[in-house]
NUNUGU-414217 format. One record per residue (C-alpha): x, y, z; residue in one letter. Coordinates in steps of 0.5 Angstrom, whole numbers, plus 500, padded with zeros to 3 digits. Layout:
<nodes>
XYZa;...
</nodes>
This chain:
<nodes>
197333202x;193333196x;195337189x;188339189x;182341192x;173343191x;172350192x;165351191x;164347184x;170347181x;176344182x;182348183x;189347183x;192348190x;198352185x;194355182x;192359189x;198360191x;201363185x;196368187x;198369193x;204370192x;203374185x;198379190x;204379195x;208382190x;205387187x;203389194x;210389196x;211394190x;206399193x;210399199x;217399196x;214404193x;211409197x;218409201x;222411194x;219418193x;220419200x;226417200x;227422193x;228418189x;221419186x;217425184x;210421186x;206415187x;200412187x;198405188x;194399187x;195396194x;188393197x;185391190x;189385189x;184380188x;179382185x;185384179x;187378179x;180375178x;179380173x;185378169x;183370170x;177373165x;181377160x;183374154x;187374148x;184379143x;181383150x;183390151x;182395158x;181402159x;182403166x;186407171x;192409176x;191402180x;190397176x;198394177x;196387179x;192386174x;197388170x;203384172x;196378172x;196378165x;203378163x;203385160x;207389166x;214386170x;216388177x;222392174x;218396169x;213398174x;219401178x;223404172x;216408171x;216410178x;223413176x;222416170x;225412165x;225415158x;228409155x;222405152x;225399152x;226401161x;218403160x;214400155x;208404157x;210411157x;218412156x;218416163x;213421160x;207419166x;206417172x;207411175x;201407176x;199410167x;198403164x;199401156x;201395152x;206397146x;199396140x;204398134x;210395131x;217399130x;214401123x;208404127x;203399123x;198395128x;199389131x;196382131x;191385136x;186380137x;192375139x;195381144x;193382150x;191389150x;191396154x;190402151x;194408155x;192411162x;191417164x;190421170x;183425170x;178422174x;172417169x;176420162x;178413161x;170412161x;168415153x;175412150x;172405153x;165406150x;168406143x;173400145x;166395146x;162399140x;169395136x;167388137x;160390135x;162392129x;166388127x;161382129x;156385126x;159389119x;160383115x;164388111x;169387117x;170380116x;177380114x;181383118x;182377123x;189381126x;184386129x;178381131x;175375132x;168375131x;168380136x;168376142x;173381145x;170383151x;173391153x;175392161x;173397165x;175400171x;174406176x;174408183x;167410186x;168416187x;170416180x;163415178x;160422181x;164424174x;158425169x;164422164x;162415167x;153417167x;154418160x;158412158x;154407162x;147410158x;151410152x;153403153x;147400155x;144403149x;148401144x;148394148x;156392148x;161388151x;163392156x;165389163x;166395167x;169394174x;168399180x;172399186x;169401192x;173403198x;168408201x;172414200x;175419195x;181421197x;178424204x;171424202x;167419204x;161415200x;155419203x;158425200x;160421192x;154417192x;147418192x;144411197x;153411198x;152405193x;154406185x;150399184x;144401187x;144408184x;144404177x;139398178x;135401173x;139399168x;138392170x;136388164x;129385165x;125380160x;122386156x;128392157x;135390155x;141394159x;145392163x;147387168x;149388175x;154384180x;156386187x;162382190x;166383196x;174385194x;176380199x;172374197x;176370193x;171364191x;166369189x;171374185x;173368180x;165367180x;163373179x;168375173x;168369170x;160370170x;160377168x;165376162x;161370159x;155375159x;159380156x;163377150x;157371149x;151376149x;154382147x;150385154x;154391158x;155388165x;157392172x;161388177x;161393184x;166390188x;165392195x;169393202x;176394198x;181398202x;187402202x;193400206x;196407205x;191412203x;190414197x;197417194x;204421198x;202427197x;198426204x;196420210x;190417210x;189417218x;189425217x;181423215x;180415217x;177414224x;181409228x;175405227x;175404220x;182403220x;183398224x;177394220x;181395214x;187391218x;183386218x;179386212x;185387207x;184382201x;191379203x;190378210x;183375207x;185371202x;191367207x;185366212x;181363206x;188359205x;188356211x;182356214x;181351208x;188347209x;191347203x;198349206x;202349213x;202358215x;211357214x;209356206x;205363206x;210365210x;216364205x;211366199x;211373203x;219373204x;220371196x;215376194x;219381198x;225379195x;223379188x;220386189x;226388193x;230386186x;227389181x;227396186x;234396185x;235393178x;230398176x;234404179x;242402177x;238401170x;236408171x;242411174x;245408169x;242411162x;244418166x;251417168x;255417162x;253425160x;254426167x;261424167x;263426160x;260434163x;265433169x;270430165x;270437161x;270441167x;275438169x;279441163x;275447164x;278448171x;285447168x;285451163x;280457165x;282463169x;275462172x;278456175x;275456183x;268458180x;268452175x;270447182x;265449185x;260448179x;264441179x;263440186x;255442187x;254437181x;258431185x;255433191x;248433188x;244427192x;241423186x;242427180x;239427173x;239430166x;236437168x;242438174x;249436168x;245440164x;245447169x;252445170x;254446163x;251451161x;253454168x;260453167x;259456159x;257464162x;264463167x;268462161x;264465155x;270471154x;275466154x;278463147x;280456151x;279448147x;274446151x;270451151x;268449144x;267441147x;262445152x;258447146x;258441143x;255437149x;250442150x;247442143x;247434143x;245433149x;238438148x;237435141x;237428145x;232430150x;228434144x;226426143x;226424149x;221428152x;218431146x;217427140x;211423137x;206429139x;203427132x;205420127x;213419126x;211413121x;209413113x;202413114x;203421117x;198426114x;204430113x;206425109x;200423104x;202425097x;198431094x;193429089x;190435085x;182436085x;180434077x;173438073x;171436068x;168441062x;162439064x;163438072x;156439075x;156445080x;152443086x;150445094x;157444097x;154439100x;153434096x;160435094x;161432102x;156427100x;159424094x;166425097x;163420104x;160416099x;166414095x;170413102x;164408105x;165404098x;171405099x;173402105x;169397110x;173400117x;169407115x;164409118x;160415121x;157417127x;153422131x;147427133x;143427126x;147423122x;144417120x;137417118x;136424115x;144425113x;146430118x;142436120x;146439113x;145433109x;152431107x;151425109x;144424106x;141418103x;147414105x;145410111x;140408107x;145405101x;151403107x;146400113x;146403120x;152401122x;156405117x;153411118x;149412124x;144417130x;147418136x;144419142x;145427144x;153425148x;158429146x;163427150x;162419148x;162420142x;169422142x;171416146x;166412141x;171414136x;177414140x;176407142x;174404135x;180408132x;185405137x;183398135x;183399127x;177403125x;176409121x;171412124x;168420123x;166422129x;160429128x;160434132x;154437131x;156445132x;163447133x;159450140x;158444143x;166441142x;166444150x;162438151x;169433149x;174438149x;177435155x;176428152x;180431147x;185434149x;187430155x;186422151x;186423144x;191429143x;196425148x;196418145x;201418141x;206422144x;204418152x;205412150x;211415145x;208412139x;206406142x;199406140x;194410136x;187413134x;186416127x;180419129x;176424125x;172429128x;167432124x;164439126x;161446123x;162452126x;164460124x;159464120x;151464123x;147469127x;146468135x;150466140x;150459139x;152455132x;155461131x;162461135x;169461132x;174459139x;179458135x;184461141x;181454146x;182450141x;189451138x;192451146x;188444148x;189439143x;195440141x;197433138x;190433134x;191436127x;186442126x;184443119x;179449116x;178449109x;174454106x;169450103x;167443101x;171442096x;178443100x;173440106x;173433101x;180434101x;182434107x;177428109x;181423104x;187426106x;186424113x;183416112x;189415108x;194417115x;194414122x;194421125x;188424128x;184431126x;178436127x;176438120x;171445123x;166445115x;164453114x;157453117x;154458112x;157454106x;153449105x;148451100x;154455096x;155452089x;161448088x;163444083x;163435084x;172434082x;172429078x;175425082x;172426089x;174420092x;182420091x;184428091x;187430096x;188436101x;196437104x;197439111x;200445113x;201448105x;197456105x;193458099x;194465095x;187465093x;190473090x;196476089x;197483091x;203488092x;201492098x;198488104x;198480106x;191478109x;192472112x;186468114x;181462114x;175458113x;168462112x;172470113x;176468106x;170470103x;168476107x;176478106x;176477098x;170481098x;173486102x;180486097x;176487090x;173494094x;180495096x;182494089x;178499087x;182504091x;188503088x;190497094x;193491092x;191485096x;194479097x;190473100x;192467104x;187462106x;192458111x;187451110x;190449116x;192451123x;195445126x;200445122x;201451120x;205453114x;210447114x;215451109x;213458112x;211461105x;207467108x;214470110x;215470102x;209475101x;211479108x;218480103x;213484097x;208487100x;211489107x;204490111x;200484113x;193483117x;190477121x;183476120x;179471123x;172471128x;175469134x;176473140x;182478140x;188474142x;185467140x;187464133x;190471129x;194471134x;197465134x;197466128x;201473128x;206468133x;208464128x;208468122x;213473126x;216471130x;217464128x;218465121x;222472123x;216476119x;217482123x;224483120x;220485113x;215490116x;214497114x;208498118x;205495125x;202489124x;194488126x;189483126x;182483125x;177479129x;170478132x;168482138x;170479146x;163475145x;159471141x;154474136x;148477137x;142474133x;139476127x;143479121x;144485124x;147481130x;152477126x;154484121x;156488128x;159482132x;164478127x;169482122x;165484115x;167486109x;167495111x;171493117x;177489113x;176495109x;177500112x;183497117x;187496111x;185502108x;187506115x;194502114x;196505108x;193511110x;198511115x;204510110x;201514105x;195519107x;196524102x;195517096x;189515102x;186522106x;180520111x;174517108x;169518114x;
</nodes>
């Protein structure tokens, strides 16, 4: 038989096909072994890729080098297509696997099916990413990996357009890489995904956005998702036409393998040559067995349905297509199934003893000591039976030698025995070896961490200008723009009129709208925009407009960009800056201060809060010389106050975690932050006049707070101490209250209970009067610390009102 054959107008090689054949065969035997591992225990849960094997492997026939994916939990195939996922890597995953070597992706930190290429080298530094096939990470939410996608495609504009850009050519060529997007579609009810298609068709992208259609989200069917039960019809008014720019669309069968590789080579030119956004709606795909473990898809599925995706499963098609054509005799597809079981079954069982393996050794070192402990205790028959429970226990992990260990201490605890000690010692190294297994990288490990750049002091000159606290933002962002090409600035406002607060004034004009540019009104993707241009080398400034509308992205925030480094375990990285202003202003809105929200959802982003534009400055350049993540919350009542311009305005630096004693004082700590600084040393100068000395701490920086725990020195002279800020009760001054007694061991130095200050449970009322009765004010800080000291000394302080 010959070696080669015509399919439509191409010529294909006969092996080429069956390589797919067998490549789809095996990761449907994945989904299968899968499955069949977390009910037999060995996992906790699992979701899978089966049904939408063709069209991945068609996807990944147009993925090239440099190209990057934002997609979601059943994308295997296509990963295995690309050479960026093996058989044995896909199963350490589903076990949990902490080593990174086991698990590039996620170091056993996500679920299976949570994709990623490692994008850093050991030292942290980017990779030749243009040469690199790229993922950026999984993560569950359904359509959140839509807004980090926008920003992945908006890179490639940049960099062929900015010819600023054009020496960084490990990160780009040309910007032809072409950003793949994939989703599920009832994933597209999620208005994530409404708002990334319109940003993407408006800033014209190279973004191929793929949508597998099964009909059903989990046991809803289409008619409930999709307006006309069709994603591609729903947006046939993006089409591009002769007048209008937008998208353009193609429909294709999941079981059409001829019409798959088409329609992806077709839509990927499109993309990378046009810059043009395009949508693949890939109908009639399927779902072998339901949507995940946690349930069985015949619960919701008619028998009718289920028989037609028997029969139009992708790889039943894709054999027919084979023979029907033939190319090969059935026995040669016949043993392409056989050896793709094999392999899979193979990689199954090297993937657990590997598994297995890197438990073991703790836990025979943990019976081992036992076992000394049996023979030295007078506890020796509860000890056996602490040995014999942890011997017994069918496929054992970290969590059951640990419970063991720490079991057999109790028994033991008043007994002055040799291997009590080993015991001890076992159990700190083990904690402290776990610590890093699950719990580091939250935030940079590497040289670059803003914990790391190097403090450089703000310099005035005698003659230093003073000016509107915005222009000391606007030289600082004109300095950084000069300064380097891959900055650059986006959002609401921002461009042509400089941001509604002007700090940005003038310098679209001097830079180029690509630099400093308007947005559409879009939270959330102007997150991801920023997330995806980070991932790939940029610095982007993302503006927020209001500290308000930060719920808009907060859940982009807290579940993409707050999780990247440690999801991926340091594998990848998006140093974003989110701009924004809030505290201090009279209404309801753009007067919000949720720090409390903030603090407790984007744990892995740095939250700074400088007092006013000089430190804001600070922070900024601090920020753009780390490759950490941060939200920098401007006072919104700050920019018209007058300030001096640093001499060196692009240079200085604001370090990370390192409070402030704007006063000193020997009577009371008021420790604070942001627009209540002002309101606080207003309040200490009265204070003062009634014989209190304050001392006042401006924190700077929530996330991290107090590194070298300097507030408990001032608790050590004074002995009282306040929290004042304008959230909520129980929002950021209790978290900080937490971290300055509890964790620094404040309590121990107090002589008086501790209080804080705050705003009202609800946001301001308007006007003056408004914001005077609904926020902390300066009668308010005086005269809770003055009750403070009443309390101590009332006859020094009797009752004022």
């Amino acid at each position: 038989m010959s070696t080669t054959k015509t399919i439509g107008k191409t010529s294909k090689n006969v092996s080429e096909i069956l390589q797919d054949y067998k490549l789809a065969c095996e990761s449907r035997e994945a989904s299968l072994l899968g499955r069949k591992e977390v009910f037999m225990g060995k996992a906790k849960f699992g979701i899978f890729g089966d049904g939408k094997e063709l069209a991945q492997i068609a996807m990944a026939k147009a993925f090239k080098p440099g190209d990057f994916r934002s997609g979601y939990y059943r994308d295997q195939t296509f990963m295995f297509a690309i050479g960026e996922l093996n058989m044995q890597e896909y199963f350490a995953q589903l076990y949990a696997h902490t080593d990174v070597e086991a698990d590039p992706a996620s170091a056993g930190r996500l679920m299976n099916g949570h994709f990623a290429t490692r994008m850093l080298d050991e030292s942290g530094e980017l990779k030749e990413l243009c040469k690199e096939r790229n993922s950026s990470s999984d993560i569950s939410p359904t359509a959140a990996q839509m807004p980090r996608l926008v920003g992945l495609a908006y890179a490639s504009k940049l960099f062929r357009q900015n010819n600023g850009l054009k020496d960084f050519k490990n990160l780009s060529v040309h910007g032809n890489e072409v950003a793949f997007g994939t989703i599920g579609n009832a994933s597209t009810s999620e208005g994530m995904f409404y708002e990334a298609i319109n940003a993407a068709g408006v800033l014209q992208i190279p973004m191929l956005m793929s949508v597998w259609d099964d009909d059903y989200g989990i046991s809803v069917p289409k008619e409930y998702h999709t307006t006309k039960g069709s994603i591609s019809e729903v947006l046939a008014g993006f089409q591009r036409n002769g007048k209008n720019a937008g998208f353009e669309i193609f429909t294709v069968k999941g079981w059409d393998y001829e019409n798959l590789l088409k329609t992806y080579q077709k839509a990927a030119r499109v993309s990378r040559e046009e810059h043009v956004p395009t949508l693949v709606h890939v109908l009639e795909m399927t779902q072998p067995q339901g949507h995940s473990t946690s349930g069985s898809h015949e619960r919701y599925k008619s028998r009718e349905r289920l028989e037609w995706e028997k029969e139009y499963d992708c790889i039943v098609k894709f054999r027919e297509w084979i023979l029907e054509n033939g190319w090969v005799e059935p026995e040669e597809l016949d043993n392409i199934e056989e050896q793709a079981k094999q392999s899979a079954k193979e990689a199954k069982n090297a993937a657990w003893k590997a598994f297995m393996a890197s438990i073991k050794d703790d836990e025979k070192m943990a019976l081992d000591l036992l076992d000394q402990a049996i023979e030295q205790s007078q506890n020796a028959a509860a000890l056996r039976s602490v040995k014999t429970n942890l011997e017994s226990t069918l496929n054992s992990i970290r969590l059951d030698s640990i419970k063991a260990v720490k079991r057999a201490l109790r028994l033991i605890k008043a007994e002055d025995i040799p291997v009590r000690k080993q015991l001890q010692q076992w159990v700190k190294r083990v904690e402290a070896e776990n610590l890093e297994r699950f719990s580091s990288h939250l935030y940079s490990e590497s040289a670059l961490s803003a914990l790391k750049v190097e403090e450089i002091k703000a310099r005035f000159d005698e003659e230093a200008k003073v000016v509107d606290g915005r222009e000391v933002l606007q030289a600082c962002f004109d300095a950084a723009l000069a300064r380097d090409p891959r900055v650059f600035a986006f959002g609401e406002d921002v461009g042509k009129i400089g941001d509604v607060n002007q700090a940005f004034a003038g310098l679209q004009e001097k830079y180029g709208e690509l630099r400093v540019t308007d947005t559409g009104i879009r939270e959330c993707t102007i997150v991801g925009q920023g997330i995806g241009a980070a991932l790939r080398g940029l610095r982007p400034i993302a503006e927020i407009q209001y500290l308000d509308y930060l719920l808009y992205a907060i859940q982009i925030l807290s579940d993409d960009l707050a999780t990247l480094q440690y999801r991926t375990r340091g594998g990848q990285k998006a140093p974003l800056i989110i701009r924004t202003r809030g505290h201090r202003l009279e209404g309801v809105w753009h007067s919000g201060s949720p720090m409390g929200m903030i603090l407790n959802s984007i744990r892995g982003i740095y939250v700074l809060v400088p007092r006013n534009m000089t430190q804001a400055a600070g922070f900024y350049n601090t920020m753009l010389k780390s490759d950490d993540a941060a939200l920098i919350i401007e006072c919104l009542n700050g920019y018209r106050l007058k300030e001096r311009i640093p001499q060196n305005i692009g240079e200085f630096t604001v370090p990370l975690g390192k409070p402030e004693i704007l006063r000193s004082g020997t009577d009371v700590t008021i420790v604070t932050y942001g627009s209540m600084c002002r309101v606080v040393m207003e309040a200490a100068e009265q204070l003062n006049e009634e014989g209190i000395s304050c001392e006042v701490i401006d924190v700077q920086t929530l996330l991290p707070f107090d590194i070298d725990h300097t507030i408990v020195e001032s608790l050590k002279k004074t002995n009282r101490v306040v929290f004042a800020d304008e959230d909520v009760p129980g929002g950021a001054s209790a978290f900080m209250m937490q971290k300055v007694l509890e964790e620094q061991n404040g309590y121990k130095c107090l002589d008086s209970k501790p209080i804080t200050i705050t705003g009202k449970e609800h946001r301001p009322a308007y006007a003056s009067d408004g914001d005077y009765f609904s926020k902390p004010n300066t009668e308010e800080v005086f005269d809770k610390v003055y009750a403070l000291m009443a309390e101590a000394n009332p006859d020094k302080y009797p009752d004022i009102y």
